[in-house]
C-alpha positions in Angstrom: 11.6 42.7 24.0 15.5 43.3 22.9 16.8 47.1 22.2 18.4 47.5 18.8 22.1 47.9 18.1 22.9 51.1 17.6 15.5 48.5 18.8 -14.3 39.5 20.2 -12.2 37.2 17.6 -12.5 37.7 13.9 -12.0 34.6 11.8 -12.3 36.2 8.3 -10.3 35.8 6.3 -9.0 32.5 7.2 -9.6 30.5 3.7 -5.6 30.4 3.6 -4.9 29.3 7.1 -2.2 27.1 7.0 -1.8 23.9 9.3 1.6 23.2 9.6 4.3 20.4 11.4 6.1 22.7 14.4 8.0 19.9 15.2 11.2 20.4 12.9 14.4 22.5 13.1 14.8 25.9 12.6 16.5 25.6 9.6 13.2 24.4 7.6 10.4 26.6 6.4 7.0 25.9 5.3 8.1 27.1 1.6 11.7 25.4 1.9 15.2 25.4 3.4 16.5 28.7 4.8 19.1 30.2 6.2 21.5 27.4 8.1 20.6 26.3 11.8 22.1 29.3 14.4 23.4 27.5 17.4 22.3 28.5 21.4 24.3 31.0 22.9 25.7 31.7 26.0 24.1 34.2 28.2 25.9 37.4 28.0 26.1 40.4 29.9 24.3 43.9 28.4 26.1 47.3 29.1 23.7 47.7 32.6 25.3 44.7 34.0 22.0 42.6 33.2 22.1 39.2 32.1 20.7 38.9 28.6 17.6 37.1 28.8 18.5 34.1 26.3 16.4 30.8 26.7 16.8 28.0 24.3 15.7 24.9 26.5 17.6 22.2 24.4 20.7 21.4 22.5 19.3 22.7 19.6 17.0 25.5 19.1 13.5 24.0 17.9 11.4 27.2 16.7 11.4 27.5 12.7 10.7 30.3 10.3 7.5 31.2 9.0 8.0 32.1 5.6 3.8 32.2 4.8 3.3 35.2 7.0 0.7 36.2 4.2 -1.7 33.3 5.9 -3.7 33.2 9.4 -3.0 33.3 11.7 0.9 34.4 11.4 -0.4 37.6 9.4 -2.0 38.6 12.8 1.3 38.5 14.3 3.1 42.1 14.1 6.9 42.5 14.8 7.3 45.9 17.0 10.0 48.7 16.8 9.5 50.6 19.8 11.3 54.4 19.8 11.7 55.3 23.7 14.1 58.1 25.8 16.5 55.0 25.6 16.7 54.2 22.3 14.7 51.6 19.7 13.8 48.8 21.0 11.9 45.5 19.1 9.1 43.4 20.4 6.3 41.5 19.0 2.3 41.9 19.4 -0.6 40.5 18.0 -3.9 41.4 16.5 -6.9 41.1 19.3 -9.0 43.8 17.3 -9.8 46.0 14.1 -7.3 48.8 15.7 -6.4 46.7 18.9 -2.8 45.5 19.1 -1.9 43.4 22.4 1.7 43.0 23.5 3.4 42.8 26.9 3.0 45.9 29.3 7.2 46.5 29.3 7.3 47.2 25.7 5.2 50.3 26.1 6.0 51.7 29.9 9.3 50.2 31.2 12.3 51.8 33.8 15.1 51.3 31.2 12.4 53.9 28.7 12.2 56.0 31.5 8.4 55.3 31.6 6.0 55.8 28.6 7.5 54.4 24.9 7.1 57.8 22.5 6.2 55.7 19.7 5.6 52.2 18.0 6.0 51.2 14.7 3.6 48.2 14.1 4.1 45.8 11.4 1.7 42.7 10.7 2.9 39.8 9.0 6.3 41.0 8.6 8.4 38.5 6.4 12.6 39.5 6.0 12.5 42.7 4.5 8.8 42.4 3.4 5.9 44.0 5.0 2.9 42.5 3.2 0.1 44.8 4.9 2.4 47.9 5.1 3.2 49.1 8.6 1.2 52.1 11.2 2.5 54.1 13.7 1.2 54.6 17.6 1.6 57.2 19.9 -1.8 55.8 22.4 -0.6 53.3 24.8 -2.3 51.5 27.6 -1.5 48.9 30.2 -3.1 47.2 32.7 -2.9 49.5 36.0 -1.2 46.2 37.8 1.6 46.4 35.6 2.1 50.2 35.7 1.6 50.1 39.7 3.6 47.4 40.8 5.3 45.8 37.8 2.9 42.6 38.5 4.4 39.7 36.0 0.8 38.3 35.9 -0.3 41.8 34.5 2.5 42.3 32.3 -0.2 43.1 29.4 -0.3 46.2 27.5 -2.4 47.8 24.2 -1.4 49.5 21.6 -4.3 51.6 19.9 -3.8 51.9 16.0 -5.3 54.8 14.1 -6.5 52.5 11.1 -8.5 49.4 11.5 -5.5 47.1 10.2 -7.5 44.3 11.7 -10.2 44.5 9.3 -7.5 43.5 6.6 -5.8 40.8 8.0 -8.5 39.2 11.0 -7.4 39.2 14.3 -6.9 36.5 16.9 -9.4 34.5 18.7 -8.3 35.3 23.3 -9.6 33.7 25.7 -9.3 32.8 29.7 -8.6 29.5 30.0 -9.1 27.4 33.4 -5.3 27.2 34.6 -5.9 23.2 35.7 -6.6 23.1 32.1 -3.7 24.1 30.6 -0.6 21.9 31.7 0.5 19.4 29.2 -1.6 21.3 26.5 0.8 21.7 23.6 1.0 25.3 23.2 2.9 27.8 20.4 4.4 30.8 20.8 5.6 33.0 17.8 7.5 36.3 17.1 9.8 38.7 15.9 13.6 37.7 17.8 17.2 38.1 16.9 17.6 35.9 14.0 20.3 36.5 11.1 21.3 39.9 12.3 17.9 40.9 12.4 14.2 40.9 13.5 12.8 40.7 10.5 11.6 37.1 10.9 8.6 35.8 11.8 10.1 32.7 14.7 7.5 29.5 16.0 7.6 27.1 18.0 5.8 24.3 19.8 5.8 22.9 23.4 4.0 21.4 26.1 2.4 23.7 28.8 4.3 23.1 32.2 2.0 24.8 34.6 0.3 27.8 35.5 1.3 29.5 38.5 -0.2 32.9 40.0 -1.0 34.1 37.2 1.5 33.3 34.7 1.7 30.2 32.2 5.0 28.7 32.3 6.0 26.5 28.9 8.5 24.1 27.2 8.7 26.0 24.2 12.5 28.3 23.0 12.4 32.1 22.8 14.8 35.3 23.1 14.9 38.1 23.1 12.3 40.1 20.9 9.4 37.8 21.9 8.0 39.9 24.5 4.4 40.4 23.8 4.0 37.4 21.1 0.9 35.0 21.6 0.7 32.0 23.3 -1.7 30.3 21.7 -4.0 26.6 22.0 -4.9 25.0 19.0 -4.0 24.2 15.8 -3.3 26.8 13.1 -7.0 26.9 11.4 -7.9 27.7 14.3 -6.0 29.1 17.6 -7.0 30.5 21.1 -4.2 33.2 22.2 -4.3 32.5 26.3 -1.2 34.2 27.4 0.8 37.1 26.4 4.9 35.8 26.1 7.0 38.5 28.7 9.9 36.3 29.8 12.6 33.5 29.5 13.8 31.2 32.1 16.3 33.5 34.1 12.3 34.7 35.8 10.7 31.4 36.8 10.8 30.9 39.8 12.3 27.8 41.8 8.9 26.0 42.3 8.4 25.4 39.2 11.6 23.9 37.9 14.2 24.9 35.4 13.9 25.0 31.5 10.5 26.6 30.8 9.5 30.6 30.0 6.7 32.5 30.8 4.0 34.7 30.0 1.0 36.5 31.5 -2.1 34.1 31.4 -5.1 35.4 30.2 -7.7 36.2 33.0 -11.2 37.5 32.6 -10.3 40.6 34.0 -7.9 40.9 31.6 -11.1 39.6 28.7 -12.6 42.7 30.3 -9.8 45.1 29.6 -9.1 44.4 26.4 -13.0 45.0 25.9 -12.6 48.2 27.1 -9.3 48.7 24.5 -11.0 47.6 22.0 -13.6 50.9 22.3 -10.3 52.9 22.1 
């Protein structure tokens, strides 16, 4: 999640899924050659004394536009603009449900909002300044009581409730609790809305292996920044994907055990299968 200058799975339809090569620069699309490669950035400091949370692993930064945000499963994918006390701020979610949008539990209740977001703006498939499936706004929030009493990492899973069953448009994304001793060295990819070309507009992926899973959170090889937050992490190829953590945060959070160069999100449990269940009735 960034603030702004100035913030059961359903497979139909999937006849246009689109399997695609993750491995190239970000400077390549699926439909052609787009804006030129930006290059990593320091870390910098926001006004609260904060370090930016910035985490491209490499020299290079190896997530790529998605340009066929029309197609499964990047249609399920939904950039966020999140109106708060604060200000706007931008995050990603995903589909898990007709009316059920998952995302990570500080985009909705969060210290620097002052608690509850007021509002979300919720936008599937968004490609530049196209929004192929329109866009619905949210007032009904939930998150998982972990998150909202402690600010547990490995809970940091929250729910936005849409009034119109979006989902039954576009399909929504297979979830799933993977065994952890599964999962390291599984190539996983995580997509969303970030910082790219003065705006979050974009629709950014990328692929990397798993590193380990660690109480409760799945750590990863794979580049994100800022406006990630509550993207999927998902299994797979792109015909068909199993979302199995919810993205939260970059490498300035991992903790020393597990080494340097990897970000994080919540892994899936099946308490958390059970909670979105219960989300999923509304």
């Amino acid at each position: 999640m960034t603030r702004q200058a100035g913030g059961a799975a359903m497979d139909r339809p999937q006849s246009d899924s689109v399997s695609i090569d993750l491995d190239v620069p970000l400077s390549a699309g699926s439909e052609g050659t787009l804006a030129p490669l930006l290059a990593p950035e320091p870390p910098s400091r926001a006004p609260a004394g904060r370090a930016r949370m910035f985490s491209i692993l490499g020299p290079r930064d190896r997530r790529r536009v998605e340009l066929t945000t029309t197609a499964a499963p990047w249609r399920m994918v939904c950039a966020l603009r999140i109106e708060t006390g604060a200000g706007v701020f931008n995050g990603t979610g995903w589909l898990a449900g007709p009316s059920t949008v998952i995302t990570a539990g500080h985009c909705l209740h969060n210290p620097a909002f002052g608690g509850w977001a007021r509002r979300v703006t919720v936008i599937p498939g968004q490609s530049w300044n196209k929004r192929p499936f329109g866009a619905v706004v949210s007032t009904r929030f939930d998150c998982a009581p972990p998150w909202l009493a402690d600010r547990d990492r490995a809970h940091d899973i929250g729910c936005i409730h849409l009034d119109e069953p979006v989902g039954e448009r576009v399909g929504w994304m297979k979830h799933d609790a993977i065994d952890p001793a599964a999962l390291p060295r599984t190539a996983a990819v995580v997509s969303g809305y970030p910082e790219y070309a003065g705006s979050y507009e974009h629709l950014l992926v990328a692929k990397g292996p798993v590193r380990t899973s660690l109480e409760g959170r799945l750590y990863y090889e794979i580049d994100t920044t800022d406006g990630q937050s509550g993207g999927p992490v998902w299994i797979g190829d792109a015909a068909a994907p199993t979302v199995v953590a919810v993205h939260g945060y970059e490498a300035d959070a991992t903790p020393a055990d597990v080494g340097p160069g990897v970000n994080s999100g919540a892994l899936l449990t099946p308490d958390h299968l059970r909670l979105i269940q219960t989300w999923q009735g509304g």
